[in-house]
Every structure is written in structure tokens, then in C-alpha cells.
C-alpha positions in Angstrom: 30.8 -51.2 148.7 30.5 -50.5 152.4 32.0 -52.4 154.9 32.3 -53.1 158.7 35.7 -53.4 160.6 36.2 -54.5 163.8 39.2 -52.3 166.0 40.5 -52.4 169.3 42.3 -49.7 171.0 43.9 -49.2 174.5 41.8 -52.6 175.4 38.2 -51.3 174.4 36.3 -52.8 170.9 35.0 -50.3 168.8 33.0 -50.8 165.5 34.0 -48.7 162.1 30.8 -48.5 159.6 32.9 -47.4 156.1 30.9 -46.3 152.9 31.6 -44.1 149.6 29.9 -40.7 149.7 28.2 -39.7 146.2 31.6 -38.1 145.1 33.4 -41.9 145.1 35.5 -40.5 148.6 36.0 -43.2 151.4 34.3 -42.3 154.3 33.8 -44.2 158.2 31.9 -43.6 161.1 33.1 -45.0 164.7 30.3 -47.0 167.3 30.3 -48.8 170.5 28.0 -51.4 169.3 28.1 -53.7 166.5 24.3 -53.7 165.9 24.9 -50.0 165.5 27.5 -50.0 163.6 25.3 -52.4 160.8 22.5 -50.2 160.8 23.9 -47.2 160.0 25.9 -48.8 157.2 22.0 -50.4 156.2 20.2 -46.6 156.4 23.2 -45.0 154.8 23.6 -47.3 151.4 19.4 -47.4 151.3 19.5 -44.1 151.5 22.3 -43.5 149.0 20.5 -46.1 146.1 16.8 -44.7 147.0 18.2 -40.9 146.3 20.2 -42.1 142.9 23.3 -40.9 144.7 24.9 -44.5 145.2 28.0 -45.0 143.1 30.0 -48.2 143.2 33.8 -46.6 143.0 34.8 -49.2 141.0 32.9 -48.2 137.7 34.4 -44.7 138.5 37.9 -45.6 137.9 37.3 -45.7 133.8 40.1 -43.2 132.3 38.5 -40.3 130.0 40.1 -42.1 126.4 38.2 -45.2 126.9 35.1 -44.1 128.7 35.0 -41.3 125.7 34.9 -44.2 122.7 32.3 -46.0 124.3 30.5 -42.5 124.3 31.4 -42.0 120.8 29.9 -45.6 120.2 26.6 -44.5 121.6 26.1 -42.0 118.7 25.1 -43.9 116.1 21.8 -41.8 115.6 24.1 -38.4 114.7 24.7 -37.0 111.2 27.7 -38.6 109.9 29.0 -34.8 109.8 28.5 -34.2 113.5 29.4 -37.4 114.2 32.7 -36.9 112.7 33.0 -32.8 114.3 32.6 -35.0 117.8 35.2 -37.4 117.1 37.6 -34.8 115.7 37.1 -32.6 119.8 37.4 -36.1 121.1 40.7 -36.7 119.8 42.1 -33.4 120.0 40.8 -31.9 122.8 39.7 -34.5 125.3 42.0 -37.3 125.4 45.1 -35.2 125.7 43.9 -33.6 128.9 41.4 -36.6 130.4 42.4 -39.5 129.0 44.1 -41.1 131.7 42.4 -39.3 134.0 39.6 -41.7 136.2 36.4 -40.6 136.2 35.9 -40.4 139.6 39.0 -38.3 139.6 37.5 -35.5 137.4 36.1 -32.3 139.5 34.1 -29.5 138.5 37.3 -27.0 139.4 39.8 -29.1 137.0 37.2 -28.8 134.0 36.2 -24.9 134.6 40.4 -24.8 134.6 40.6 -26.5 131.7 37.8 -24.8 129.8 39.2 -21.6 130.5 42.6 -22.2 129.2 41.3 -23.5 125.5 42.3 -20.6 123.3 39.6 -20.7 120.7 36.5 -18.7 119.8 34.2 -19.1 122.4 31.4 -20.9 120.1 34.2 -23.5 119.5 35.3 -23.6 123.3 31.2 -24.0 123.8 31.0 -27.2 121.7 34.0 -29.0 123.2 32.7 -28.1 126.8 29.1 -29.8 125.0 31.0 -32.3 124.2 32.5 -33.6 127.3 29.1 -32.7 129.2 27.6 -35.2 127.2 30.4 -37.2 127.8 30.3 -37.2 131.7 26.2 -37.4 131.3 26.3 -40.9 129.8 28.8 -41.7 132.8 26.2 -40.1 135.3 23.3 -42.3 133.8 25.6 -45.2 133.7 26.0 -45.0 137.5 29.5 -44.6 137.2 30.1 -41.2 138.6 27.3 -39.3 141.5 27.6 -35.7 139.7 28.5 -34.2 136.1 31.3 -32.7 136.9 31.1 -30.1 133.5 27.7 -28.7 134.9 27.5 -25.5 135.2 31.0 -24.5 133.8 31.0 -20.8 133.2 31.8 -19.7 129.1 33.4 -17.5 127.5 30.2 -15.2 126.4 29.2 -15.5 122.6 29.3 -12.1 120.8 27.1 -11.7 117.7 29.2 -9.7 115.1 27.5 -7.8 112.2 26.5 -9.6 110.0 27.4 -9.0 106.2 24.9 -9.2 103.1 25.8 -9.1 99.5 23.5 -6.5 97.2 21.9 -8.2 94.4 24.6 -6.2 92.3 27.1 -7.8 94.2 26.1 -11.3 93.9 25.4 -10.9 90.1 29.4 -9.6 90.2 30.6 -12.6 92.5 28.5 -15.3 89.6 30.0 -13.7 87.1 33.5 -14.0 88.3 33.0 -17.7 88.7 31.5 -17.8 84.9 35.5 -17.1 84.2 36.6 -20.5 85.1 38.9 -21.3 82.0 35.9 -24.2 80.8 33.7 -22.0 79.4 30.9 -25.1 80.3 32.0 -25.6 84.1 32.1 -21.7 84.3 28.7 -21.4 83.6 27.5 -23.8 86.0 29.8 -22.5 88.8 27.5 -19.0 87.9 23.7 -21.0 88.1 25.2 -22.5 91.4 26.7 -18.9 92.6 23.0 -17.5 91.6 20.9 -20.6 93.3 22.7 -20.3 96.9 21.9 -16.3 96.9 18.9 -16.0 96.0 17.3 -19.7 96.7 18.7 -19.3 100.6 20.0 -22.8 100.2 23.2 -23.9 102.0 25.9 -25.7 100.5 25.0 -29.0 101.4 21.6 -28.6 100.8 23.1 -26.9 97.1 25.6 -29.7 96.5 23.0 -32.7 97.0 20.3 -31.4 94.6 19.1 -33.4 92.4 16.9 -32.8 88.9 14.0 -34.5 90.1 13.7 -32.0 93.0 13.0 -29.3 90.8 9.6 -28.2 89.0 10.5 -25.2 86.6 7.1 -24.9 86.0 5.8 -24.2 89.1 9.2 -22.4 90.2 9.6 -24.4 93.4 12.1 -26.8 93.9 12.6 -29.5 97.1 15.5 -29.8 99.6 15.1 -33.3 100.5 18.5 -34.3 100.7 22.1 -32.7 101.5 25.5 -33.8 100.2 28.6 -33.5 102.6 32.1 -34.3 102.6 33.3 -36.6 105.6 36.5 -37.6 106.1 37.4 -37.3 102.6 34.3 -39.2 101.6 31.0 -37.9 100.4 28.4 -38.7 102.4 24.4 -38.3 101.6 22.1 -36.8 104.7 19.2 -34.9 105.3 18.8 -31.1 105.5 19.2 -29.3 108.7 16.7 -30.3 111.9 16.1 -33.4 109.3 13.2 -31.5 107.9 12.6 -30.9 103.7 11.3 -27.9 102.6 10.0 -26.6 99.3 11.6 -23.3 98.2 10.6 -20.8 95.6 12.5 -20.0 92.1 13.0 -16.5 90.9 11.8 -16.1 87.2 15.1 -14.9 85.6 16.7 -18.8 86.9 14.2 -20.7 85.7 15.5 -20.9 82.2 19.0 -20.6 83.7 18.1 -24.2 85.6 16.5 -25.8 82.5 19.7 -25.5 80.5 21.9 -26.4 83.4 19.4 -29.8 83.6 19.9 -30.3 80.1 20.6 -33.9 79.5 20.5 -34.5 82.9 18.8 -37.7 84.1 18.5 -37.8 88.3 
């Protein structure tokens, strides 16, 4: 908070107004008058709290490791999946370089530095530089730092490579290599699941959560309501991607494929 000190030197009182600027640093301005010296400290914190700018230093001085967990704790409304891909950067990424660093302390240079010498692909350097953004955001909003100090960090650029598609004469190989597992009944169903993620477009999750009652044979459609993921060595049930279900169309030659896969099936 700011303060006024009184201070004589070589026999003459003089009046120092102090006050944090926005970036937590100590600051003081020198007057011959008291009543001076008060209202510049009133105009300067009104001016500070009506712009948003006014940060009490004290809730600055947070290091990154704790500050991060009650970030973490915040999340409650993610995926288990990304909640878990946030905690992993968290603990391997941020902590070891910010964790008993104070808030107030952290500067825009330090995190370009930092993000520069992370020697990953640059989609994975992207999501851990998302990851502490959002990190120093919730401090921002908290009023416990003036500035995000991750804004406007410069990335590595993403680069699209080629992308690879299988010929139908390939996937029909790939299923049929799976069919090979040594149980001749397990084989078979590795080859309907091979055939379903190729040709229905669905991803794993979305593959490995659905359930008989989603499909309708006759109308060759089935429904991706739900995905099934594995999360810290637990399964975990979710929703499809964006949270939205979809209805997707069966080719002919898997609907009887499906039927006997469902056979004696009851969800």
C-alpha cells in the first residue's frame, strides 16, 4: 500500500509520497508540502484502482508451485483427459522452472527465455506456453499480478506435414493382420474394430466407448454419444470431442460384420 514519510535533510522537511506501480516495483515522489504530498498519493492509488492497474504486492509474492495448484483446482469443468494432460506440463514443466519463483517476480523476458529453450515440437511447446498463460491469467483476474507476463510470447511456428491416408486396400490388409491374433474370436473383433475406425471416421475414444445400444443396423447409422479414455491408469467415461454427439453412417458390407460382433451382447 502507499505510504507517506516524513524526512529531513540539511535542516529543511520534505515529504516522500511512496506507491507500487502496476508492475509490484516501489516507487516515491519528493514534496515541500505535506498536503501535497497526500494528494498525490490520493490521485495516484484512485487512479491505479479506477484503471484495474492497482496491485497490492503482497498477493504478488505467491511462488509458481502453489499459485499453479490452486490454478489446477479451478479446472474442475475440463475433461478428466485434459485435466490430467494439464497436470502432467504442471509438474514437469512449470514447477521446475517457476515454482519458487514469486509472481510478481516473473517478467515477460524470463518466460520468452524460457519458452525458447523447451526442446519439444512446437505444438507441444504451444500447449505448455497455454498452460502457464492461463496460469498467470487467473493471477491477473485475481488481482495478484498488473500484467500477464506470457502474453505475447513469440512460438516456435507450427508446420503442417503431409498428411498420410491408407487406400481401402490398405486398410482391408492392416484388419486382416489384426484378424491373426492367436484367439481366433478376439482376432476377429480386433478386424470389425480395425474396419469401424477407417471407414466410420471415428476416433479411438469415441471407438472404445461404443456401446450396442448406439447402433441401428437397420438404418445403418450408429451414435457417438459417449467416449472411453484411459487416465492415469484408470478408464474414464466422457463425451466426444467439442462435447457434441453425432450420428454417423454404416457401410453395407459392416452391417452384418456388426451384428455378429453384437451377438449376445446386452449394453
Amino acid at each position: 500500500m502507499s505510504e507517506i514519510e516524513r524526512r529531513i535533510r540539511n535542516g529543511r522537511v520534505r515529504w516522500v509520497a511512496r506507491y507500487f506501480d502496476p508492475d509490484g516495483r516501489r516507487r516515491s515522489q519528493t514534496f515541500d508540502r505535506k498536503a501535497d504530498a497526500q494528494k498525490f498519493q490520493r490521485q495516484t492509488e484512485t487512479s491505479l484502482k479506477d484503471t484495474g492497474n492497482y496491485v497490492d504486492p503482497a498477493r504478488g509474492k505467491i511462488t509458481g508451485g502453489p499459485w499453479s495448484d490452486k490454478w489446477l483446482a479451478t479446472q474442475g469443468h475440463l475433461k478428466p483427459s485434459t485435466l490430467a494432460r494439464y497436470q502432467g506440463i504442471v509438474s514437469k514443466h512449470i514447477k521446475p522452472r517457476w515454482g519458487t519463483t514469486p509472481l510478481m517476480k516473473i517478467t515477460h523476458e524470463d518466460v520468452a527465455e524460457w519458452i525458447s529453450s523447451i526442446r519439444l515440437a512446437p505444438a507441444s511447446v504451444a500447449y505448455i506456453h497455454r498452460v502457464m498463460y492461463l496460469i498467470l491469467e487467473l493471477a491477473v483476474r485475481s488481482g495478484r499480478i498488473a500484467r500477464n507476463p506470457a502474453h505475447g510470447v513469440r512460438l516456435r511456428k507450427l508446420t503442417k506435414s503431409e498428411k498420410r491416408f491408407l487406400t481401402r486396400d490398405e486398410v482391408f490388409r492392416l484388419a486382416d493382420a489384426a484378424a491373426e491374433y492367436p484367439i481366433p474370436e478376439i482376432g476377429q473383433q480386433y478386424r470389425v474394430l480395425v474396419l469401424v475406425l477407417a471407414f466410420c471416421g471415428l476416433r479411438w475414444g469415441e471407438a472404445a466407448g461404443l456401446k450396442v445400444k448406439r447402433l441401428d443396423l437397420l438404418r445403418r447409422r450408429l451414435a457417438v454419444v459417449e467416449t472411453l479414455s484411459e487416465v492415469n491408469g484408470h478408464l474414464v467415461w466422457g463425451t466426444p470431442k467439442n462435447h457434441q454427439a453425432r450420428s454417423v453412417p454404416v457401410p453395407g458390407f459392416l452391417v452384418d460384420m456388426l451384428a455378429e460382433a453384437m451377438h449376445g451382447a446386452v449394453t
